[in-house]
N, C-alpha and C positions, 0 to 999 in steps of 0.2 A: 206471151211476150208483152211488156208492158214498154207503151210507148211515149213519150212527150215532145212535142214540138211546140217549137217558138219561133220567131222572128223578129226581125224590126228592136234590136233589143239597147242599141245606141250608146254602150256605157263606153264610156264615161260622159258622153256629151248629156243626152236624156234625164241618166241617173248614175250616180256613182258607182252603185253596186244591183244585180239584180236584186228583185224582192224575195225576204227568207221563203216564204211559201214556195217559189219557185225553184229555190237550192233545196229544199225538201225535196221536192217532186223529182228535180234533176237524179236525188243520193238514188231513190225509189226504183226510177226505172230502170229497164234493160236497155231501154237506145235511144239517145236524144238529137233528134232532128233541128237544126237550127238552119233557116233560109236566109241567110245575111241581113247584111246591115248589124257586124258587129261592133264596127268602129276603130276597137282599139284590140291588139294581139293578145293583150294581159286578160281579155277574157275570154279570147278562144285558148290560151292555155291553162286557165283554170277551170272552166268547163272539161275540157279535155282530161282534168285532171281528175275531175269528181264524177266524170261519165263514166260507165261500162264499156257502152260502144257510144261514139258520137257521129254526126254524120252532118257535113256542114258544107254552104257552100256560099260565094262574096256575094254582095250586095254593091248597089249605086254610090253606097257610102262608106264602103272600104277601100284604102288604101294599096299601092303597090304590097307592101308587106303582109297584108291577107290575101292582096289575089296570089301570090307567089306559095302561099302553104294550104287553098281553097280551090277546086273547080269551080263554076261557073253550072256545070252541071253536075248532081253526083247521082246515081243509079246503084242501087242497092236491090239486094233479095233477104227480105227478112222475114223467115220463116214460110218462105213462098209466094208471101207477097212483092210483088215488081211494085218498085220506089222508086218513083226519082225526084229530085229537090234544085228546083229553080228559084230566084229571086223573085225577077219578074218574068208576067206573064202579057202584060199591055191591058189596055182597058177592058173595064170590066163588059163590055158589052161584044157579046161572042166569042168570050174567052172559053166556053166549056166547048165550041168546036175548033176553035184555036189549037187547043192545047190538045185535042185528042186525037187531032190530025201532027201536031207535032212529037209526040210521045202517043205513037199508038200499039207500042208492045208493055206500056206501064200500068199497074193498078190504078196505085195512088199517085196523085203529086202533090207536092205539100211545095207553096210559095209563098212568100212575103210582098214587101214593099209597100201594100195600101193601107197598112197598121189597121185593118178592116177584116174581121173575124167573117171567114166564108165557107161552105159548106155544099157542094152540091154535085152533083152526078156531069155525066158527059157520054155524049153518042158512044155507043160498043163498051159504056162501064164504068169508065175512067170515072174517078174520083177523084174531086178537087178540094184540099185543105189549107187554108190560110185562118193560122193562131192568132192574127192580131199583133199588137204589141204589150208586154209585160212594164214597159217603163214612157213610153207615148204613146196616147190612149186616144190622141186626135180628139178629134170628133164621136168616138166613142165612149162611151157613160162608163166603162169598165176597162182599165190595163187587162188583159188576155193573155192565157196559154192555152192548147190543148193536148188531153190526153186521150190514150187509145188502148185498145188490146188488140192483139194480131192470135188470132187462134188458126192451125192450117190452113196459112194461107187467106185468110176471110179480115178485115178488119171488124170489127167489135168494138162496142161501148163507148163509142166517140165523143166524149163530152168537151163540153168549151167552161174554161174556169177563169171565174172573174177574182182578180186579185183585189184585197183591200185598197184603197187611196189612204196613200202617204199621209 
């Protein structure tokens, strides 16, 4: 199963439209994980449109009108891997016991909000993924997404992909 996750993606404030490379990868895969901060509806319904399976939940800078069609938390099984998808997690510092103690029937979690590509384990397994941002790049040298494979159950091939600058 072929995966993609993003966050932090701010269109239209950020950027007008996501970058092609990333509507590429979007057509590609089998489930698109997006951690809020989408901003505006008109691209969770075009995501929604060009997904397989999507899987999405509000951010600090969405709107009534995405928390009302967005959890807060979403929890998924995909392919036996335990998912679930937060914004925020709180500072970065003791967040891998933070979050394993707050999700600790989960694989993976895949969060947003510090537009800061992250990558690392947590007591009993947990697995913690944050893509970055595709359209503010903050402080970081590269706008970000990441992609994954889920083979039974296991995640696979986790790469972190750096989009060109605009």
């Amino acid at each position: 199963m072929r995966l993609l996750v993003t966050a932090d993606t701010h269109v239209p404030k950020r950027a007008r439209d996501l970058p092609g490379p990333l509507w590429a990868a979007i057509d590609e895969s089998d489930v698109v994980v997006h951690a809020g901060d989408w901003v505006d509806e008109s691209l969770l319904d075009a995501m929604s449109a060009r997904s397989r399976r999507l899987v999405g939940v509000y951010g600090n800078n969405d709107g009534p009108a995405l928390r009302a069609r967005l959890p807060e938390v979403a929890r998924v099984d995909l392919d036996g891997l335990r998912v679930a998808v937060v914004h925020e997690t709180g500072p970065r510092t003791g967040r891998e016991q933070r979050c394993a103690a707050r999700f600790p029937d989960v694989d993976l979690l895949v969060f947003g909000h510090s537009h800061i590509p992250w990558d690392t384990g947590a007591p009993g397994g947990l697995r913690l993924l944050n893509p970055g941002s595709p359209t503010d790049r903050r402080s970081q040298p590269y706008a970000t997404y990441l992609t994954a494979e889920i083979d039974a159950g296991r995640l696979t091939k986790v790469t972190l992909r750096r989009l060109p600058r605009p």
